[in-house]
C-alpha positions as CSV (number, residue, x, y, z in Angstrom):
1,X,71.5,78.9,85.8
2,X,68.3,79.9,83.9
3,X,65.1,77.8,84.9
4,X,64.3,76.2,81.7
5,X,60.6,77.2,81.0
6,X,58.2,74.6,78.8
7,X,57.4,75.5,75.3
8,X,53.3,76.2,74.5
9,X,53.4,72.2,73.0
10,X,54.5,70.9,76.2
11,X,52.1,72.4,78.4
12,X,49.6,71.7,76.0
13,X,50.3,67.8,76.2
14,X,51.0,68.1,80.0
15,X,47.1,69.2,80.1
16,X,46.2,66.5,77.8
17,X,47.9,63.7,79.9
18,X,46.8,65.3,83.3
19,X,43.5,66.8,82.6
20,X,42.5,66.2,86.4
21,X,45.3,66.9,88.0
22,X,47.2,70.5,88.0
23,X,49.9,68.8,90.2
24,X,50.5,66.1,87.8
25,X,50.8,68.5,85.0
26,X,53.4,70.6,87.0
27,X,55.6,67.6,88.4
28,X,55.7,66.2,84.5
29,X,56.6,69.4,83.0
30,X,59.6,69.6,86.0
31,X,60.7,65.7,85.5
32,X,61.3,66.6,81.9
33,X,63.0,70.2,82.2
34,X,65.1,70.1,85.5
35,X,65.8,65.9,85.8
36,X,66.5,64.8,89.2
37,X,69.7,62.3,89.3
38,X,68.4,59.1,88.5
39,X,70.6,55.5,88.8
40,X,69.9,52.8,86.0
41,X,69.2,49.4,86.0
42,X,71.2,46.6,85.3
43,X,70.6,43.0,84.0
44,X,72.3,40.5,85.2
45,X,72.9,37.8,82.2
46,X,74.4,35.2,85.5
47,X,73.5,34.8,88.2
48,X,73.2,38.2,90.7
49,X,75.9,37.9,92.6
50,X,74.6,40.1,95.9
51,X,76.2,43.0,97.0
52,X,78.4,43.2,94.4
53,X,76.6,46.5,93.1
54,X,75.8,49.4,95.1
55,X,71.7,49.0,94.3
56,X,68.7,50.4,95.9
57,X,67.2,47.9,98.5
58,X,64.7,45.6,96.6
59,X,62.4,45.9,99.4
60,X,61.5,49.3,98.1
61,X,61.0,47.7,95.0
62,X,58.1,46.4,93.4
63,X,57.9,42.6,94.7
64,X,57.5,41.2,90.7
65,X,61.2,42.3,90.2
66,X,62.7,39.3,88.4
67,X,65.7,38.4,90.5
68,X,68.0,39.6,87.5
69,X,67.4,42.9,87.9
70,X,68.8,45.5,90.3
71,X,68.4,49.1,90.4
72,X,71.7,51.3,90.9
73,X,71.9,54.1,92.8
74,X,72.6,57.4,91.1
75,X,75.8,58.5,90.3
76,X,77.3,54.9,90.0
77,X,79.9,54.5,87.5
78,X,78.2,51.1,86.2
79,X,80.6,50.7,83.5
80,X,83.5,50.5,85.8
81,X,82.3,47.7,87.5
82,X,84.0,44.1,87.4
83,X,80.5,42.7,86.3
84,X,80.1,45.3,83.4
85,X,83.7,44.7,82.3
86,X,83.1,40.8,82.6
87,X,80.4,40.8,80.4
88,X,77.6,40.2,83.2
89,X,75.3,43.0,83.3
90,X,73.5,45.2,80.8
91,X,72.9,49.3,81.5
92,X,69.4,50.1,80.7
93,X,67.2,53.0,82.4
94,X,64.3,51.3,84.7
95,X,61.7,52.4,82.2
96,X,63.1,49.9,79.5
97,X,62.4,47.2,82.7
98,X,58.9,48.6,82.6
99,X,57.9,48.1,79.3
100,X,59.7,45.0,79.2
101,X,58.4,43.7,81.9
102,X,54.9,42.7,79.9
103,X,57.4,39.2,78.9
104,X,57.1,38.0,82.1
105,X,52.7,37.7,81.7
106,X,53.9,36.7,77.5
107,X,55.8,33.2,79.1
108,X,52.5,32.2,80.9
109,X,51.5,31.5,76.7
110,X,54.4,31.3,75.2
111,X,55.9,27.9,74.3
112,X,59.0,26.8,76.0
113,X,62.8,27.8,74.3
114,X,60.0,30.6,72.4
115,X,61.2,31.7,68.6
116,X,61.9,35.5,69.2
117,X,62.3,38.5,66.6
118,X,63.7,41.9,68.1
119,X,63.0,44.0,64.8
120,X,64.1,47.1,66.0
121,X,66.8,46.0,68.6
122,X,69.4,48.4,68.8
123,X,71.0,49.3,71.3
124,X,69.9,46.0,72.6
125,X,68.2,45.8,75.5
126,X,65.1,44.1,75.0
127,X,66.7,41.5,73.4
128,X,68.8,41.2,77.0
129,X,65.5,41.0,78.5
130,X,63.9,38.2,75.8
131,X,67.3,36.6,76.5
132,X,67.3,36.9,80.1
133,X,63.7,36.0,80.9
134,X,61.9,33.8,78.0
135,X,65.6,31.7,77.6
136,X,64.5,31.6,73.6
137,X,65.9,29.1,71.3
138,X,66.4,31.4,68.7
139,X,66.6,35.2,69.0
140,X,66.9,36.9,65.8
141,X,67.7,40.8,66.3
142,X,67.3,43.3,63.5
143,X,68.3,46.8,63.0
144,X,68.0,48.8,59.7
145,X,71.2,51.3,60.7
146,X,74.4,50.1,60.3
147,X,75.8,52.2,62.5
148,X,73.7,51.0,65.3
149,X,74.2,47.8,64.3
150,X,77.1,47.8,65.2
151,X,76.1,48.8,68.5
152,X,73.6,45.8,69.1
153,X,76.5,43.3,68.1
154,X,78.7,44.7,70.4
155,X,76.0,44.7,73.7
156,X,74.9,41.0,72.4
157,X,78.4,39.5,72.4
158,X,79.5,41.5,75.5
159,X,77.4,39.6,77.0
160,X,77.6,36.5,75.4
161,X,73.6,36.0,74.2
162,X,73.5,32.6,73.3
163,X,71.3,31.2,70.4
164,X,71.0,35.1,69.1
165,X,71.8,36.0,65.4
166,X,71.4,39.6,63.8
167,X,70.3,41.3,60.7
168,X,70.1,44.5,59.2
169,X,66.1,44.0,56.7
170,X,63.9,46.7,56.2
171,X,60.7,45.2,58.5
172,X,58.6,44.4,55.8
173,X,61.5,42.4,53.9
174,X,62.2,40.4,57.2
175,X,58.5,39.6,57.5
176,X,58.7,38.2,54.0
177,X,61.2,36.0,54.4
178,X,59.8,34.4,57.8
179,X,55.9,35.1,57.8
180,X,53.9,33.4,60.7
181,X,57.7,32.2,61.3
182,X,58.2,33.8,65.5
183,X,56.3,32.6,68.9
184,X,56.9,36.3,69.7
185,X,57.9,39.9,68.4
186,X,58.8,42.8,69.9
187,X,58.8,46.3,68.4
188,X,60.8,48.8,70.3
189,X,59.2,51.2,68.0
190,X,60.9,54.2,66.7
191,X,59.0,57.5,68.1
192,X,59.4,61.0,68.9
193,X,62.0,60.0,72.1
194,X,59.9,63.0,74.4
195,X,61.4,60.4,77.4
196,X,65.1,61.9,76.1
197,X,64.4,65.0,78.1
198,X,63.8,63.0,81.4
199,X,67.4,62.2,81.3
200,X,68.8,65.4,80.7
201,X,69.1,64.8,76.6
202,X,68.2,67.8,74.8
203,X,65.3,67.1,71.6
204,X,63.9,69.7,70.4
205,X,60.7,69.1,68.0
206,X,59.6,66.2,70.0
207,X,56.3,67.2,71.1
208,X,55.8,69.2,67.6
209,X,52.0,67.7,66.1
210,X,54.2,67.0,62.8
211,X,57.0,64.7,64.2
212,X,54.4,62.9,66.4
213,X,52.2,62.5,63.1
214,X,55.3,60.8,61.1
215,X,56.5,58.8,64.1
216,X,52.9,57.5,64.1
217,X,52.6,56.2,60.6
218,X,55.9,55.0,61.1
219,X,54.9,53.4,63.9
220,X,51.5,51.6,62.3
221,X,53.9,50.5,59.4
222,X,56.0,48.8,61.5
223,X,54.0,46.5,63.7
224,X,51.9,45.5,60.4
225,X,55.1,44.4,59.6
226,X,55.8,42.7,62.8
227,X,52.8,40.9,63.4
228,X,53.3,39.2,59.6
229,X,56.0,37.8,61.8
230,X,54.0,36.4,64.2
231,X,52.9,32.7,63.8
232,X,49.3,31.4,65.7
233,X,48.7,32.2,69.3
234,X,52.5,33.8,69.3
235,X,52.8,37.8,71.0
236,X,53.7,40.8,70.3
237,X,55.3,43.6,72.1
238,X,54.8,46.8,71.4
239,X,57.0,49.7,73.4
240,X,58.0,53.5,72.9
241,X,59.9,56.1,74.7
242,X,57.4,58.7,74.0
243,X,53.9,60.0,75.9
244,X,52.0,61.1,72.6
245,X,49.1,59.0,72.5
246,X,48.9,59.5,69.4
247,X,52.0,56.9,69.1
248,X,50.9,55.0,71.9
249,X,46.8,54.0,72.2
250,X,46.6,55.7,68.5
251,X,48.3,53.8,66.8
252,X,47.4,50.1,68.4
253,X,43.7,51.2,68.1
254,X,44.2,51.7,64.3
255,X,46.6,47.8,63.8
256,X,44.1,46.2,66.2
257,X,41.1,47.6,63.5
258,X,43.2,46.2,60.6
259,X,44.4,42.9,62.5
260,X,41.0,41.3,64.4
261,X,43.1,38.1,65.1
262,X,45.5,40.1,67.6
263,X,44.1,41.5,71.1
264,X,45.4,43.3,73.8
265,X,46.8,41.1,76.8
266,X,46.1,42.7,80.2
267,X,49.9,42.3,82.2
268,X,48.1,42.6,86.0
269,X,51.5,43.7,87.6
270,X,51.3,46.7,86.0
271,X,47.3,47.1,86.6
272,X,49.1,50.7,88.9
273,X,49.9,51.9,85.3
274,X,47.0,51.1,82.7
275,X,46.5,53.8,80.4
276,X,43.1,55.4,80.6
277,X,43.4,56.5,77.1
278,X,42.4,53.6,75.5
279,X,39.6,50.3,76.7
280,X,41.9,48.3,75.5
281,X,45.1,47.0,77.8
282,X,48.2,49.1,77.4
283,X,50.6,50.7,80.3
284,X,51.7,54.4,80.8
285,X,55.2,55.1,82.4
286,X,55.7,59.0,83.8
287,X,58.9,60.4,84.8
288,X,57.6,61.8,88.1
289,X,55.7,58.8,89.3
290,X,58.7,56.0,88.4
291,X,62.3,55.6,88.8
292,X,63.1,56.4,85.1
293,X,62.3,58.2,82.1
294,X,58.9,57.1,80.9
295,X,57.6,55.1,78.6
296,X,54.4,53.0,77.1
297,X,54.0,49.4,76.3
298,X,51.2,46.9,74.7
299,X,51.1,43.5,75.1
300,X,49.4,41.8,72.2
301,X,48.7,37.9,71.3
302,X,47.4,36.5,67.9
303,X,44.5,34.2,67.8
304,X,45.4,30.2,67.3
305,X,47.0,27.5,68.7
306,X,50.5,28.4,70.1
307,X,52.2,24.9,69.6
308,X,55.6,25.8,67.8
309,X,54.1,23.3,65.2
310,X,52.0,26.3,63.5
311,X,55.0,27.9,63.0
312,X,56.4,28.6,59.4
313,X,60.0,27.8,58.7
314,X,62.7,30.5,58.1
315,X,64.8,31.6,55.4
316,X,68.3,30.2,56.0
317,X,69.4,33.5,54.8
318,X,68.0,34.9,57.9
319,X,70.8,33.2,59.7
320,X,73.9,34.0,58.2
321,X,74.9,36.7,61.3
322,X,75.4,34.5,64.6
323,X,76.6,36.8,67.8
324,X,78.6,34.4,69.9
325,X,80.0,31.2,67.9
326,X,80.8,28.5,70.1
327,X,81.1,24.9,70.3
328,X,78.4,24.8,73.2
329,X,75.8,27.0,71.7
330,X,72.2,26.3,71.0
331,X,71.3,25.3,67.4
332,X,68.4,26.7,66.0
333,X,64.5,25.5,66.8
């Protein structure tokens, strides 16, 4: 098979990213065009049940793990598993456990049974991880394509998310209907996907200076939008799949300049990954330094009291879409 050779754009962000380091650049630029078999993670929504997967030894693993999460060795037919089929587990690639992991330094300030918005939660899996590891009392997932949607239903009631209702708004309409409304937001921002490659998914255009522009202002657009949602002291998390920095550390630099009341919150397990791009906190994922496909992430907090008091009331409306219906379930807070 032809060696796949990187295009002028790649090897002119590789030098960006890795300006010290010739090696760096090289071992990127490989992680992205010839991807090594890599295993996923899984979620557990129970309790693990041990040995049940076939799962890299946690010892190798950082020690801040939550106990939910295993990581699969490569090749493993997840999907065929007794847990996936039960409704147990959730597929995601370790990078999405990454990012995501910035929750577990958002419930040292976060109030208990937190109000959560997922405003661009398809296919799901940070709503799995809100689910998982803040236990919300309300989780309110939106996605503006109806086709994946459908999608983030399907992963939500598969495995049975409690408290969780959906919604297909525009961001800006959501955050009109429940301004200052959330203890917590997370935008799983869409962006140029340059991670794609690292698992063997072809994307052309992704590192093209135009797509990472639009991505960008897409970006900026939609955590305005977000942090409308956001009531006093609440969070915000901000994540991509992308290494631009332009759609990373650019476009927090330019919400924090319009939004004083929000900082940066340093997450110190992930002190290995800060992003020297930017003074402010925010966490760089590579393809050939971690078990997955990359990523960045930006943990952010507003400025108040954090009491669910200070929180604004939502538009019934909002509710009309529960995942899982049952007699049991938790009624909205």
């Amino acid at each position: 098979m032809t060696k796949k050779e990187p295009s002028n754009l790649m090897r002119k962000s590789a030098s960006a990213l890795f300006a010290d380091s010739a090696a760096d650049q090289s071992d990127f630029l490989s992680a992205l065009l010839d991807p090594a078999p890599r295993g996923n993670a899984v979620l557990w929504t129970v309790p693990r049940r041990l040995g049940e997967l076939e799962s890299i030894d946690r010892t190798t693993l950082p020690d801040w793990l939550p106990d939910e999460v295993e990581l699969i060795h490569p090749g493993v037919k997840i999907g065929h598993s007794a847990a996936y089929l039960a409704g147990d587990i959730y597929s995601l690639d370790y990078a999405s456990v990454l990012t995501g992991s910035a929750l577990l330094t958002a419930r040292e300030f976060l109030p208990a049974a937190p109000r959560v918005l997922d405003l661009c939660a398809a296919p799901g899996g940070k709503s799995l991880l809100a689910s998982v590891l803040l236990k919300p009392g309300l989780l309110l997932a939106n996605e503006v394509e109806a086709k994946r949607l459908g999608i983030l239903r399907h992963n939500l009631r598969r495995c049975r998310v409690a408290n969780a209702w959906t919604q297909r708004l525009a961001p800006e309409e959501l955050a009109g209907l429940a301004p200052a409304a959330f203890d917590l937001a997370l935008i799983d921002a869409p962006c140029s996907g340059q991670s794609l490659l690292a698992k063997g998914i072809e994307n052309p255009g992704c590192f093209h200076p135009s797509t990472v522009k639009g991505n960008a202002r897409r970006q900026l657009w939609i955590l305005e939008a977000g942090a409308r949602a956001v009531a006093p002291g609440g969070g915000l998390l901000y994540t991509t799949c992308t290494f631009a920095p332009r759609e990373n550390e650019g476009v927090i630099d330019k919400f924090l300049a319009k939004r004083p009341d929000f900082e940066t919150v340093a997450v110190p397990h992930l002190k290995e990954w800060r992003s020297p791009f930017s003074d402010f906190s925010g966490y760089r994922f590579y393809p050939h330094q971690v078990p997955g496909a990359g990523g960045y992430a930006a943990l952010l907090r507003r400025a108040g009291d954090p009491a669910p008091p200070q929180r604004a009331g939502l538009a019934t409306t909002l509710l009309d879409y529960p995942v899982v219906s049952s007699p049991g379930e938790a009624t909205a807070s």
